[in-house]
RODO-2510 file (C-alpha; in nm, 4 decimals, decimal comma):
residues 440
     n   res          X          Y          Z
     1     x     1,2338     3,3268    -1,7539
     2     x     1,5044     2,9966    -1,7847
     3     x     1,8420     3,0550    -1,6000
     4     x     1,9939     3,0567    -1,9379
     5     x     1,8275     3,4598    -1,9449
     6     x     2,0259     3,5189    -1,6005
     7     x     2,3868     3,5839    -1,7199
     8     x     2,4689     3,1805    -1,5970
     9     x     2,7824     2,9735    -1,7240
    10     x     2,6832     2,6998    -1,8827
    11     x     2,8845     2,4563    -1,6418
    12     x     2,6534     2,6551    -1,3710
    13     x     2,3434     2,5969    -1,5673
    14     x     2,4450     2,2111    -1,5819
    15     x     2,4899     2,1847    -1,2088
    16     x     2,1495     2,3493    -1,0938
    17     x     1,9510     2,1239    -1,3393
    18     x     2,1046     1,8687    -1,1913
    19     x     2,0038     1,9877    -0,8597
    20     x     1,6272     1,9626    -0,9068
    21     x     1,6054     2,3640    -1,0616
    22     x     1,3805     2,4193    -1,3577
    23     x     1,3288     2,7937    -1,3493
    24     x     1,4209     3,0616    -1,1133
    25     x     1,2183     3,1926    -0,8541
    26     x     1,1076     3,6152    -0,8994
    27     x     1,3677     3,6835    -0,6214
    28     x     1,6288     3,5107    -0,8210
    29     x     1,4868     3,6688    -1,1507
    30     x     1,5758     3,9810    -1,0260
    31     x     1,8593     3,9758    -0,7629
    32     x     2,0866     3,7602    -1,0155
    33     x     2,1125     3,9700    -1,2861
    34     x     2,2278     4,3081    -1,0430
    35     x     2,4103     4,1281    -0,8871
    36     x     2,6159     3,9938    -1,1900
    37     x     2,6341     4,3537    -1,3371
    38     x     2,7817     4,4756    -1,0371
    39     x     2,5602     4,6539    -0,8690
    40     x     2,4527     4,6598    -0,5332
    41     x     2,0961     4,5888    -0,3878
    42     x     1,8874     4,4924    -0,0945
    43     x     1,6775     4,2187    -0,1465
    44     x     1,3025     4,1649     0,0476
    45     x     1,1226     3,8336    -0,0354
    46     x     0,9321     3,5889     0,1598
    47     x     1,1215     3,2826     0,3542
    48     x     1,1700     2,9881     0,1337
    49     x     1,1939     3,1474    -0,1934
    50     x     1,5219     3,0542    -0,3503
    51     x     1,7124     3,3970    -0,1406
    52     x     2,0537     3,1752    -0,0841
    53     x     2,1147     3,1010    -0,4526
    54     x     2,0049     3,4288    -0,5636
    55     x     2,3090     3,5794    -0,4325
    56     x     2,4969     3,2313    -0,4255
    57     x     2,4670     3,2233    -0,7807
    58     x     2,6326     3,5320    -0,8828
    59     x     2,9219     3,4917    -0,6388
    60     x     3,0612     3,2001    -0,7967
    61     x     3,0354     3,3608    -1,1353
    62     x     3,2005     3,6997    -0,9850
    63     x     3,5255     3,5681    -0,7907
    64     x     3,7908     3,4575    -0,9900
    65     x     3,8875     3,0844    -0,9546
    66     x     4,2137     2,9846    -0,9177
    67     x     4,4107     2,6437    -0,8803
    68     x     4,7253     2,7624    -0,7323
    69     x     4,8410     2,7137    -0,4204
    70     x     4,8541     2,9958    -0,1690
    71     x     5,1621     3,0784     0,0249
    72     x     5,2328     3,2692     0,3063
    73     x     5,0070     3,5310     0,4379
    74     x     4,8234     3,5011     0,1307
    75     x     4,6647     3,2287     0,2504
    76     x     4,4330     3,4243     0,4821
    77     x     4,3042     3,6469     0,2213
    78     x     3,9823     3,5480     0,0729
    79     x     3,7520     3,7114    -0,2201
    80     x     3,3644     3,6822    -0,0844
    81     x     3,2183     3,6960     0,2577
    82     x     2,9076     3,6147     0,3604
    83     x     2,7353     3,7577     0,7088
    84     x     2,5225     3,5296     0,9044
    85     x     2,3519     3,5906     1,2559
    86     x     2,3645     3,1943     1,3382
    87     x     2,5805     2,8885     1,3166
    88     x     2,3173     2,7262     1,1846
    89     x     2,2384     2,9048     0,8756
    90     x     2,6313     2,9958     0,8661
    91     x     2,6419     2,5879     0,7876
    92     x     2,3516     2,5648     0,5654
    93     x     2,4657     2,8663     0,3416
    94     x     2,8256     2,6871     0,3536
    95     x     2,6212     2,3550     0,2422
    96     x     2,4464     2,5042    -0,0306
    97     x     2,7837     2,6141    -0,1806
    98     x     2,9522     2,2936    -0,1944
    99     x     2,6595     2,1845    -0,4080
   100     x     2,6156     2,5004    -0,6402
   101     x     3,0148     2,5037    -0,6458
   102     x     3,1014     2,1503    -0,8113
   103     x     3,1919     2,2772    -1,1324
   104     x     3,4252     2,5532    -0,9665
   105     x     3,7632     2,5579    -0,7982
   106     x     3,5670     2,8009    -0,5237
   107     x     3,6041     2,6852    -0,1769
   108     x     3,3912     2,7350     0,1326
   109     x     3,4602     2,7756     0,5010
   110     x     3,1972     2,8091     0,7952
   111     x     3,3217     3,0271     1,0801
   112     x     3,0880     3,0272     1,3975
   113     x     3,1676     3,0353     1,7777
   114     x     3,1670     2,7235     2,0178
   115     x     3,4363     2,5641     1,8302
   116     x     3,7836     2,5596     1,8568
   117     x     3,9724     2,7933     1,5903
   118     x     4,2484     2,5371     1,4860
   119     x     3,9830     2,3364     1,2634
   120     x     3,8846     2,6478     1,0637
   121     x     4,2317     2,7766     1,0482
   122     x     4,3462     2,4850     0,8707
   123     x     4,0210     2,5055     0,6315
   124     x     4,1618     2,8801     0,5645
   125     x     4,4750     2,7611     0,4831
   126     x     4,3920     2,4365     0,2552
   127     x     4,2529     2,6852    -0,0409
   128     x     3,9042     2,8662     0,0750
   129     x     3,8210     3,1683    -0,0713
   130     x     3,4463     3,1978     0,0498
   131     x     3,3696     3,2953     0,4130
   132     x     3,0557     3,2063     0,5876
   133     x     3,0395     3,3914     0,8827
   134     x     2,8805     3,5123     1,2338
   135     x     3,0385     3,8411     1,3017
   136     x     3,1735     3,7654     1,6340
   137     x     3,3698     3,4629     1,5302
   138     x     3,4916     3,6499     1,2497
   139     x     3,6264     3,9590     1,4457
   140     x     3,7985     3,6354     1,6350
   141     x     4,0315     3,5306     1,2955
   142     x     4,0752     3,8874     1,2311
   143     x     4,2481     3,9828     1,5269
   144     x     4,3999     3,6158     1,5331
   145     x     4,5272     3,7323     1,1714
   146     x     4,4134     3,4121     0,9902
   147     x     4,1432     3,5950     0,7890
   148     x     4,2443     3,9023     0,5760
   149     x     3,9341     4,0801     0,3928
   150     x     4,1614     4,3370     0,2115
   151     x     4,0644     4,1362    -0,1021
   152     x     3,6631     4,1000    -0,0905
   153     x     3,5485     4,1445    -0,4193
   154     x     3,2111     4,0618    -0,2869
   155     x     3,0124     4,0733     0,0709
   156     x     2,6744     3,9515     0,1150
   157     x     2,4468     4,0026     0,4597
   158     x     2,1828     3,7499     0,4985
   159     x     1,9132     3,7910     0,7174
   160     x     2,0193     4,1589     0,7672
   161     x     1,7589     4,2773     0,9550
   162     x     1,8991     4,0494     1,3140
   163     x     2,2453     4,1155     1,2250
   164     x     2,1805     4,4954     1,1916
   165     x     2,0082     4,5476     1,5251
   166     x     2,1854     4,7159     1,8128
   167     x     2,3660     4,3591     1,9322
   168     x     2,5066     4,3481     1,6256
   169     x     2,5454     4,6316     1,4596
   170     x     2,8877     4,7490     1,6078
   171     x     3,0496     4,4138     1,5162
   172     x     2,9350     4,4690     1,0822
   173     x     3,0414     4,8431     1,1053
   174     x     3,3726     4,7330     1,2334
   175     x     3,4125     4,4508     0,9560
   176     x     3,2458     4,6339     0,6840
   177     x     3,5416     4,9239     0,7181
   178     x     3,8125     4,6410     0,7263
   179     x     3,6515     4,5885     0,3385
   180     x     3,7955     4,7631     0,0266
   181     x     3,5784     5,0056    -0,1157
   182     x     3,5716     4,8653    -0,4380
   183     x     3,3056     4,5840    -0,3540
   184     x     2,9969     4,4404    -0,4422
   185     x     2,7700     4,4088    -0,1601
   186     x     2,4366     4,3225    -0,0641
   187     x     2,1529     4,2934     0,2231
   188     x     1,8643     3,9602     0,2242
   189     x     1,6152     3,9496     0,4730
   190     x     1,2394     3,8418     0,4822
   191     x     1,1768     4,1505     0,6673
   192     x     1,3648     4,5099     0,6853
   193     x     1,1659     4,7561     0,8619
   194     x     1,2066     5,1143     0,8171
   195     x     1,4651     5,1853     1,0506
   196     x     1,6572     4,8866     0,9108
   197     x     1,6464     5,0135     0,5667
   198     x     1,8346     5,3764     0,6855
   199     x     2,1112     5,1794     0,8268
   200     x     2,1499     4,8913     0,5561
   201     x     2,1568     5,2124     0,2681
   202     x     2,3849     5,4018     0,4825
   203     x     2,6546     5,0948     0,4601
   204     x     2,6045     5,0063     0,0696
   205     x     2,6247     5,2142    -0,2398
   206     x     2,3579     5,3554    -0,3944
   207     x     2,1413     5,0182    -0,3749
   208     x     1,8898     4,8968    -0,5541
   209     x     1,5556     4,7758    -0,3549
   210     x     1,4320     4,4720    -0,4819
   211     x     1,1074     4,3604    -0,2790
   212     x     0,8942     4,0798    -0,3876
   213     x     0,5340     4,0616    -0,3218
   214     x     0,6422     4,3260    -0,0176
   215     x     0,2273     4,2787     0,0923
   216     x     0,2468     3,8696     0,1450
   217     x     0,4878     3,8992     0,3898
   218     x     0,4446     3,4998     0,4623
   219     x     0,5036     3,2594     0,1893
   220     x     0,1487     3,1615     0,0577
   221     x     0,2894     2,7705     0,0468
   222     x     0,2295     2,8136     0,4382
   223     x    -0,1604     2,7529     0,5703
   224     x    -0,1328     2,9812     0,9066
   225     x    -0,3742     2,8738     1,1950
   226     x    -0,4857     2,9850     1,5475
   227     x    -0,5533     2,7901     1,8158
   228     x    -0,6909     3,0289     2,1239
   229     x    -0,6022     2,8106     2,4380
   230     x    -0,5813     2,8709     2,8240
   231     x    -0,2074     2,9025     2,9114
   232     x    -0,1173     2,6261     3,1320
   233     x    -0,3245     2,3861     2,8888
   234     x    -0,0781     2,4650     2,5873
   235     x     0,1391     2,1814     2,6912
   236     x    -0,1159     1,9368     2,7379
   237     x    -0,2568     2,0358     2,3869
   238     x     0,0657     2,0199     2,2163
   239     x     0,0981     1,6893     2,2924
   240     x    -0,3059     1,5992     2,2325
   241     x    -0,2513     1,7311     1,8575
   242     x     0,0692     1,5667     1,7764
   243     x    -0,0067     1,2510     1,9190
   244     x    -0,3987     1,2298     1,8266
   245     x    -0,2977     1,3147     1,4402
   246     x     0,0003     1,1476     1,4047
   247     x     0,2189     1,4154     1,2980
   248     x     0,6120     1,2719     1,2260
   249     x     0,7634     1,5925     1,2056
   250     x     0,7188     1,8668     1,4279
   251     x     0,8814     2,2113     1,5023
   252     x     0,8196     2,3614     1,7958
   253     x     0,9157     2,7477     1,8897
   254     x     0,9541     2,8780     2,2130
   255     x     1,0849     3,2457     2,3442
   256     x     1,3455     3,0858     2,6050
   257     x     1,5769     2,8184     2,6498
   258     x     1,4501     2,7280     2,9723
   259     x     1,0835     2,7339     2,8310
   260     x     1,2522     2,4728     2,5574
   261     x     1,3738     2,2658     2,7890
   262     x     1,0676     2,2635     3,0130
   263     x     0,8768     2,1736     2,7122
   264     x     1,0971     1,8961     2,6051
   265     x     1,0677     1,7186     2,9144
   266     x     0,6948     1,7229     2,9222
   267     x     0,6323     1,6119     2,5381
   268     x     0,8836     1,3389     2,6570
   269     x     0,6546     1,2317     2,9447
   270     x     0,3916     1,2097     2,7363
   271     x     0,5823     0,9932     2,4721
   272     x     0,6626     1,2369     2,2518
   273     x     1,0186     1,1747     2,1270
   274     x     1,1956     1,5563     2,1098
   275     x     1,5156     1,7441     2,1635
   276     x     1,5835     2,1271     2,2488
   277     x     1,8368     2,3459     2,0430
   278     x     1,8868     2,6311     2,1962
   279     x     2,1974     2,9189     2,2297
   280     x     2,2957     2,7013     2,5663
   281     x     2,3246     2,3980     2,3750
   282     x     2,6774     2,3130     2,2415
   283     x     2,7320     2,3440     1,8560
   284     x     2,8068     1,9242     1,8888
   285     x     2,4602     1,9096     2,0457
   286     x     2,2660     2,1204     1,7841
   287     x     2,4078     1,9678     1,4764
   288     x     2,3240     1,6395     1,6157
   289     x     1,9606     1,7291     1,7503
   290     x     1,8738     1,8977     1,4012
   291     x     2,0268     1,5514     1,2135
   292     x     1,8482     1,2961     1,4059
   293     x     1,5277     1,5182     1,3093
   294     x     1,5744     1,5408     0,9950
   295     x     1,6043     1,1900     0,9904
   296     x     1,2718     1,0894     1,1860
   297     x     1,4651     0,9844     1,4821
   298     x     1,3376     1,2817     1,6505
   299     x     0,9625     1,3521     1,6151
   300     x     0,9154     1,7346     1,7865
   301     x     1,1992     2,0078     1,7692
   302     x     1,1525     2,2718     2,0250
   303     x     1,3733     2,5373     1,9082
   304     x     1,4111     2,9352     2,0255
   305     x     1,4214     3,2099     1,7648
   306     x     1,8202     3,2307     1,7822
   307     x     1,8210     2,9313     1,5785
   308     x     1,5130     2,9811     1,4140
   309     x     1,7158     3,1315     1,0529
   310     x     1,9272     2,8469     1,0230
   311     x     1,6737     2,5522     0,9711
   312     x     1,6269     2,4360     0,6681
   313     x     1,4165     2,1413     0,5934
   314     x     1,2375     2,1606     0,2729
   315     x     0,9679     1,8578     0,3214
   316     x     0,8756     2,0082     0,7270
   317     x     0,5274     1,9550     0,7655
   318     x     0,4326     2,1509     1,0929
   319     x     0,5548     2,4651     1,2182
   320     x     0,3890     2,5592     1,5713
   321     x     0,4031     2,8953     1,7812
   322     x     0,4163     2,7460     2,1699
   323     x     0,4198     3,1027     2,2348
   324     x     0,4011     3,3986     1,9881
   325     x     0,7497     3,5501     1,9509
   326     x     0,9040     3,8528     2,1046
   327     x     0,9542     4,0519     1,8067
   328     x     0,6739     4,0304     1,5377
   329     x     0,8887     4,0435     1,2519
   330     x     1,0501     3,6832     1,4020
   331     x     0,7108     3,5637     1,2917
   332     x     0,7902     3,5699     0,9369
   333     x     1,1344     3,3445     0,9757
   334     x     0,9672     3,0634     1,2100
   335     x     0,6589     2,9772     1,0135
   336     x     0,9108     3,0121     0,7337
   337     x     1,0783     2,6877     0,8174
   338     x     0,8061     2,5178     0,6669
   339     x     0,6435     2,5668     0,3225
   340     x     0,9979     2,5710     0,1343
   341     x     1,0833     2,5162    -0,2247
   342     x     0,7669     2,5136    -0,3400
   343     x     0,6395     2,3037    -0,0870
   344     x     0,3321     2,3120     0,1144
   345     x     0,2987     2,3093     0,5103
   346     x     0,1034     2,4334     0,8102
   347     x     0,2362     2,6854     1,0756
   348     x    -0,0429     2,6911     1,3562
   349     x    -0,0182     2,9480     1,7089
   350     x    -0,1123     2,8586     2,0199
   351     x    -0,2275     3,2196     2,1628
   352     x    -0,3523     3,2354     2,4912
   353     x    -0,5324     3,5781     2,6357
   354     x    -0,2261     3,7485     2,7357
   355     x    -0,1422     3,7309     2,3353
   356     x    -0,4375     3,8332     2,1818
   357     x    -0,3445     4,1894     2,1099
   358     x    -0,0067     4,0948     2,0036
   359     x    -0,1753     3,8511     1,7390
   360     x    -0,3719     4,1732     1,5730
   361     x    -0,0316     4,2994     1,5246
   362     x     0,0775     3,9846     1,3308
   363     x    -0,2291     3,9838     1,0974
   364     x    -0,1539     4,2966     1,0088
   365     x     0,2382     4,2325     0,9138
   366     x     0,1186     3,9506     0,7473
   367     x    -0,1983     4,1267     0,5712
   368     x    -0,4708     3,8666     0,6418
   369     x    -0,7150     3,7683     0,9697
   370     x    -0,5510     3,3960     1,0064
   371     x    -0,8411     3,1732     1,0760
   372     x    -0,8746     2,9870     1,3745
   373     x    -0,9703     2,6073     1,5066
   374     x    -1,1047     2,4460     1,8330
   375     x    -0,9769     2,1595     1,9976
   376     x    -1,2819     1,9513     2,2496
   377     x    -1,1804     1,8980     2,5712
   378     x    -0,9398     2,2169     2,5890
   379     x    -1,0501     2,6008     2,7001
   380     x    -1,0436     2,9151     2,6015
   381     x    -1,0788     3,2282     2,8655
   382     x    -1,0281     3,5265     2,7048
   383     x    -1,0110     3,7209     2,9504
   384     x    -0,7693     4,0161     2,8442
   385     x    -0,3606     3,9892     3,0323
   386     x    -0,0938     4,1708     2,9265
   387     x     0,0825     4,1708     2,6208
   388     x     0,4030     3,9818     2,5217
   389     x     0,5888     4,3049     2,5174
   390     x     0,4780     4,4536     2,8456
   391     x     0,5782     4,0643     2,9523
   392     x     0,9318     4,1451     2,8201
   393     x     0,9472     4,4471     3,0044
   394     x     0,8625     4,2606     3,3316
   395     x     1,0968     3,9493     3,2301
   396     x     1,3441     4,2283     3,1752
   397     x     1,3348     4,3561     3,5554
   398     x     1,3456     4,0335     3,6741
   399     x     1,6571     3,9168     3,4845
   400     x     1,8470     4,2385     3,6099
   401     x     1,7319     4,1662     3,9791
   402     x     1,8473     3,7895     3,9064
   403     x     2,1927     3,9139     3,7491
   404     x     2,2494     4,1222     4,0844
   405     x     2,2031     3,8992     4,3105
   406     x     2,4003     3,6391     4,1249
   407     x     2,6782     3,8991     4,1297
   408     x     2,6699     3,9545     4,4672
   409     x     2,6352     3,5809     4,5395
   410     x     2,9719     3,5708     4,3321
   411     x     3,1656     3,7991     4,5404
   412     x     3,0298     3,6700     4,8530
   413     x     3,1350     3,3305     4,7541
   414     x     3,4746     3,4723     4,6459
   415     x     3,5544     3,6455     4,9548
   416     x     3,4775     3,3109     5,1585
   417     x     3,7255     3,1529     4,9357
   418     x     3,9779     3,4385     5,0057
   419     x     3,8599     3,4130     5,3774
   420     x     3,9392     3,0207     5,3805
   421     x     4,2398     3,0210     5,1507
   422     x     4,3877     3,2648     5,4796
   423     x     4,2930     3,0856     5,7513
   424     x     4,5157     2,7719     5,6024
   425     x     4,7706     2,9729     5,5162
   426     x     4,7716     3,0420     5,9403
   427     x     4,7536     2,7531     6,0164
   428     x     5,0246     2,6036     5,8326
   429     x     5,2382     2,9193     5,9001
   430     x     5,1542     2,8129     6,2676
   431     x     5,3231     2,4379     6,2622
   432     x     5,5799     2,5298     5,9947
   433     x     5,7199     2,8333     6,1725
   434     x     6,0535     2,8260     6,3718
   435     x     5,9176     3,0478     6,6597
   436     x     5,6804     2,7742     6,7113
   437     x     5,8500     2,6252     7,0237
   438     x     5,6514     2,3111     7,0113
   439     x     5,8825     2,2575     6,6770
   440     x     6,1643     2,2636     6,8392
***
């Protein structure tokens, strides 16, 4: 089916040609069209299939476009928002429309946290009518009063399934009912497990699933590997397989920063140029980290899943698990960094014992055994640990111990700064006051 079948302007048409597109993907063979009729859906498909113009698309042809100028507190009220859990994929979304948009007066504006608001206030006021968002930033320029939703004609949440669980959730109920009723709205994810589903149906209107190929959850671009390995040899091996087969372009994930960061420094020992981007990075930091390794300058990424969503690199080679993730259904949005527009690529996990069980879990999201390689020189015991979750549960304990005793650290250090700021305030009471006789 050409994009000519999809209800496209021909101006629209023009620009994605020129972009490289020849014919939609199924996700955009079937999203576009509901979308343009009005209708709202939710939208499954693997990572890397074409899921930002399919709703992209649609948008630009649903908005009106307008070349006056906006006065007042008019100029706050925009006509599509788009939900994001990242500032990552908040800028590639808002990348992506500048390029579909060049035949349109449409403008975009990213809104994320670790900025100032000044810069994205003046974007607000200079013409956009397209929001990409994360929620809390959002909620920010609402109760600033620079961003006025009581004229969405159209609100799309992108990897729903993150934004909708419980650290989130409160924040989209609390913007969705600042929306007019009369909207068109919509939910993309990779992944929406059952209890997802409830909630995301419970905030549209009578939606339309869409799932494509719902029992290949991973893209089949993406080879998927397993490489059993001791532990504390992961490191080590890492470095061994980069270096040993030359790879250029790496991606690395990790579960914590501090994991990332430990990492980085011992690829770098071992002459293994890399960089960290984690949610303890600044956005200055990321955005520069992600550039210089897109450009080469940077051979190995280590990255945590918080970013994982907004990296987009469509010729990435490697994707590797350091450590298999958290949350199984995370799986599906790292190795889905690679393999991309068609493209082919690798995603290989390093399990270790402790992960084993975990993995079983993960072959059966993704519907296949994954097959696995060997490495000389590097050993296996497989001797069974516990599992990644019961791991979280432990990490869990220990971070509420550590959060204690950093709290009452705090207050200790508080009250010796109360306790010191008095004693000088005696003793210059002491030499300043008038019943001191030696004063007088």
């Amino acid at each position: 089916m050409p994009f000519s079948k999809l209800m496209l302007s021909e101006k629209l048409q023009k620009t994605i040609k020129e972009l490289g597109y020849t014919e939609p993907t199924p996700i955009q063979q079937r999203a576009i069209p509901q979308l343009r009729k009005g209708n709202d859906i939710i939208a499954t498909s693997q990572t890397g299939t074409g899921k930002t113009a399919s709703f992209v698309l649609p948008m630009l042809e649903n908005i009106p476009e307008s070349n006056k100028t906006k006065q007042g507190d008019a100029r706050y009220r925009v006509d599509a928002l788009i939900l994001v859990s990242t500032r990552e994929l908040a800028l590639q979304i808002h990348n992506n429309i500048e390029n579909y948009a060049k035949e349109f007066t449409h403008k975009s504006v990213p809104l994320y946290g670790g900025v100032k608001l000044g810069g994205q206030i003046n974007q607000i006021r200079s013409g956009a009518n397209i929001i990409v968002a994360t929620t809390g930033r959002l909620l920010d320029h609402i109760s600033n009063g620079t961003v006025n939703l009581s004229s969405v004609k159209m609100v799309i949440i992108d990897e729903a399934d993150k934004l909708l669980e419980m650290g989130f959730i409160d924040d989209v109920r609390e913007i969705i009912q600042k929306l007019p009723k009369k909207r068109i709205s919509a939910m993309f994810s990779a992944t929406f497990p059952p209890t997802i589903i409830k909630l995301a149906k419970s905030l549209l209107n009578n939606p339309t699933s869409i799932e494509i190929d719902p029992n290949n959850m991973a893209t089949k671009k993406v080879k998927q590997i397993v490489h059993y390995i001791d532990e504390e040899q992961k490191a080590p091996l890492l470095s061994f397989l980069i270096g040993s087969k030359n790879w250029k372009q790496v991606l690395v994930f990790v579960n914590t920063k501090h994991q990332a960061n430990r990492l980085v420094e011992q690829l770098e020992l071992d002459g293994l140029k890399s960089s960290a981007i984690h949610g303890d990075k600044t956005q200055g930091a990321r955005n520069k980290a992600l550039e210089l390794f897109k450009e080469g300058k940077i051979r190995v990424l280590v990255a945590t899943d918080v970013v994982a969503r907004g990296i987009d690199i469509i010729n990435l080679p490697h994707v590797i698990n350091f450590e298999l993730p958290l949350k199984n259904e995370d799986y599906i949005h790292r190795i889905g960094r690679t393999g991309r527009a068609k493209r082919s690529g690798e995603a290989l996990s390093l399990v270790c014992a402790k992960e084993t069980e975990q993995l079983k879990e993960l072959e059966k999201l993704v519907g296949k055994t994954l097959p696995t390689i060997s490495t000389d020189g590097f050993s296996y015991n497989p001797t069974l640990q516990s599992s990644n979750k019961k791991i979280k549960k432990e990490n869990k304990k220990e971070n509420t111990k550590l959060k204690k005793a950093k709290e009452l650290a705090q207050k200790m250090m508080n009250q010796d700064k109360k306790n010191e700021k008095k004693r000088k305030t005696t003793k210059r009471d002491y030499y300043k006051s008038p019943k001191n006789s030696r004063h007088f």
